[in-house]
Structure formats: C-alpha cells, structure tokens
N, C-alpha and C positions, 0 to 999 in steps of 0.2 A: 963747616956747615952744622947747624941745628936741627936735632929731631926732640919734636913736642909731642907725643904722644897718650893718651887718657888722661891729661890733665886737667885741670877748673882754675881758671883766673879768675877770682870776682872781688871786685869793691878795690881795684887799683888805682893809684890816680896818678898821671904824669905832669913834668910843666913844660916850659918851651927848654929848647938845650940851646947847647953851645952857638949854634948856629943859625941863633931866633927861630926857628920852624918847630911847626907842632912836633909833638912826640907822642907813640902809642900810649894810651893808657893800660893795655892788654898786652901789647908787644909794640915793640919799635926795633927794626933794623936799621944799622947801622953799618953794616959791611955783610959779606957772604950771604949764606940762604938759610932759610928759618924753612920747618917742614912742619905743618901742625896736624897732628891725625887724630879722629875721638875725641875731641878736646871740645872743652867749656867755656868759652871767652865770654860774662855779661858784668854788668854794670861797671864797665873801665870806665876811664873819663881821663882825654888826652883835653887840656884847658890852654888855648881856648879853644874847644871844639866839643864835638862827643861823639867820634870814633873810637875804635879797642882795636886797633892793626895800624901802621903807618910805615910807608914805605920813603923813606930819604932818602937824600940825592945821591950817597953811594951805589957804586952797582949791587948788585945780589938780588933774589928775591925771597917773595914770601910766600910759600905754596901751602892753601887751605885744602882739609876731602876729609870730608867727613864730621862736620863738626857741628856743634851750635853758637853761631857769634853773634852777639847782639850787632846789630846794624851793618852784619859781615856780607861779603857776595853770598849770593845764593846759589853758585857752580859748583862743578864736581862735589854735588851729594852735600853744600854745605847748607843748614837752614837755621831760621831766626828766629824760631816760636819762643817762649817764655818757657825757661830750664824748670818751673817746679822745683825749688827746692823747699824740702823738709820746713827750714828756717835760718834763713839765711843770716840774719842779723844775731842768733840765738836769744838766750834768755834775757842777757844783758841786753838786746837790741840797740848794739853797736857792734858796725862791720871791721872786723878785722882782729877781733878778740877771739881765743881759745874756744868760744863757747860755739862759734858760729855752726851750721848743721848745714853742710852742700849738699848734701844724701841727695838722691831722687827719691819724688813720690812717684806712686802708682800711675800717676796719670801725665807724667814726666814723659816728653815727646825724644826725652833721649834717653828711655829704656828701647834696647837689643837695635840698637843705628849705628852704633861701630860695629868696624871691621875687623876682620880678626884677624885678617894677611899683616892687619895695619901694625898688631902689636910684636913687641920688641921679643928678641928671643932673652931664654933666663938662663942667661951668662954667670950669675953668680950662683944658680943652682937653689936657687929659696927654698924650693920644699924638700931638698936635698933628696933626689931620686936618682941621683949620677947622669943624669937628662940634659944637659944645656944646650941643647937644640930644639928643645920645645918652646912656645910663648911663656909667658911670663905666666905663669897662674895665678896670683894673688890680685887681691887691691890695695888701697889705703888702708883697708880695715882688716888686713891679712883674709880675705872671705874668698871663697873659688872665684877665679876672674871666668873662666871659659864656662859660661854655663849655655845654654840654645834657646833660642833658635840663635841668636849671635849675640856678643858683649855689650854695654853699655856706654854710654860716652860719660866722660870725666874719670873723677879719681876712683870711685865709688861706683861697685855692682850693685844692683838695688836687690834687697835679701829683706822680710817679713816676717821678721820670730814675735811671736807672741807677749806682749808689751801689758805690761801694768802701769797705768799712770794714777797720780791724785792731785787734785785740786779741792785750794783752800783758802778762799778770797782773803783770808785772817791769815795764813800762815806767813811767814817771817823770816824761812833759810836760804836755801839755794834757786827757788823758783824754776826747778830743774824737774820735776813731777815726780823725784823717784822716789819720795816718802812722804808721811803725812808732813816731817821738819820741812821739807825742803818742795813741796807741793807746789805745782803753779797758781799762782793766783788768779789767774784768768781761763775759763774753762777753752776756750777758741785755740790757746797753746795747749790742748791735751790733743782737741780733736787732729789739729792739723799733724800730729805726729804719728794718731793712730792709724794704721796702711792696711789692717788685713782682718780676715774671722781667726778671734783668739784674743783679741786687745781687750782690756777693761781698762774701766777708766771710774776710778772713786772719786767722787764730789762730795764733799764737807755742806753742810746744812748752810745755805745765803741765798744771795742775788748776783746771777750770773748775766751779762747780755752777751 
C-alpha cells in the first residue's frame, strides 16, 4: 500500500497505458491501495479526459481525506476550491521548471485544513531531538510544519517574512524580483508575491498595467 501525505501534484500529464484505458494524470492505480492525506492534486490531465485520480480494473483502492483535488469527490473533508498558489508557472511561466512557486497565498483555502493525526511520524529524527515518535516537523522548505490552529495542505506551510521586491520593465536578468539586475518586469509579479505588513516593493521609473 501507498501513503501520500502533504504533498502538491501540479501540471502532470498522463496518456492511455498498456491496456487502452485512461490513466490518472495525478495518480493512477494500478494494483494495491493509494492513501492520499493533506495533499494538492490540480491541473493533472489524464488525455483523453481531464481527471487527476483514476481507478483501473485491478482491485485496490484509492482513499482521499483531506485534500484539495481539482475535479476530486467532495467526501471525507475532500474539496475543490482553487489552491492559490504563489505562481505556479514561476518566472519563466512554464510549468514544470525549477522556477515554479506552489507556496500558498494568504487567501489559499488550504491554509490550516490538514490534519495533523494525518501526518507521518519522523522516523528519521530531522530536527534530531532523539524524538521519532513525534510528527514530522518540517516542510519542503525546512520551516515548522506544526504551527495552530492545524497544518496546511501540500508540501508547504505558508510562513510571511518580510520580502523586498523590484521591478524594472527595462531590466534584463533573472526576472526573479530579487535585485534591480534580475527585477521583474512586470509590476503584477511583484504584487502577487507580496503576502503581509513589511513587503516593499521598488518600481523603476515606466509604464506598468
């Protein structure tokens, strides 16, 4: 059996398999049971269809709680609002490159909707406290997982430190905001990144829409 726990599947894509029938773009079972908890499944694409779960003719199942799945059941605690994220396609705005940003924002419907029974205990001991009978405490980002009123769903606990960005319709480097070299060009990538009281955001002298 599978356990999926606070994970983000986004921008997968599957085709048909072996046995002509569609396949998940998010997940596809194939034998035994998949458990998915806290977890992110959006923009998959099983073609020809547009599911992101699929359950084939072998036995096993596929047990969702808790999650946000695009075009997923809506049972056991599971729902389909639109994840918010940060910038999904990142600077480059193409999905599936290093640059992508899954973060939640502020206004992300899966900030504190995971469970916290849900998460995995930390068997390898990460913050090393001699403890591997407590949950996991990190995230992707190495940042407190366990913060209150409860966890987040996906990889990512959403956390708000105070952010400088610049933009600079003329600049030419990374378009990554974090210097005047590498400044976004478009002011709408500064905004959507800033989350809290403490961001600033430098704009270079032009025309922004």
């Amino acid at each position: 059996n599978t356990f999926l726990r606070n994970s983000t599947l986004f921008g997968n894509v599957a085709n048909q398999d072996n046995f002509n029938t569609e396949t998940g773009g998010g997940i596809n079972r194939v034998a035994g049971s998949i458990n998915v908890y806290n977890s992110i499944l959006w923009n998959n694409d099983n073609q020809p269809g547009n599911g992101v779960l699929q359950n084939s003719e072998f036995t096993g199942t596929v047990l969702t709680q808790n999650n946000l799945i695009q075009n997923g059941p809506l049972t056991n605690g599971n729902i389909n609002f639109l994840p918010v994220f940060v910038q999904p396609p990142g600077p480059d705005n193409v999905i599936g490159t290093l640059d992508d940003n899954l973060r939640l924002k502020p206004s992300s419907p899966g900030l504190n909707y995971g469970q916290l029974a849900q998460q995995p205990q930390d068997l390898a001991d990460l913050d090393e406290d001699a403890n591997t009978g407590e949950f996991v405490p990190f995230d992707r980002d190495g940042n407190t997982r366990l913060v209150v009123p409860s966890i987040d769903l996906g990889r990512y606990e959403f956390y708000c430190a105070p952010q400088k960005f610049f933009v600079d319709a003329t600049a030419t480097g990374g378009n990554d905001g974090s210097s005047w070299t590498n400044a976004f060009r478009e002011l709408q990538d500064a905004l959507s990144l800033a989350c809290g009281v403490g961001d600033t955001i430098w704009v270079a002298d032009g025309t922004y829409t």
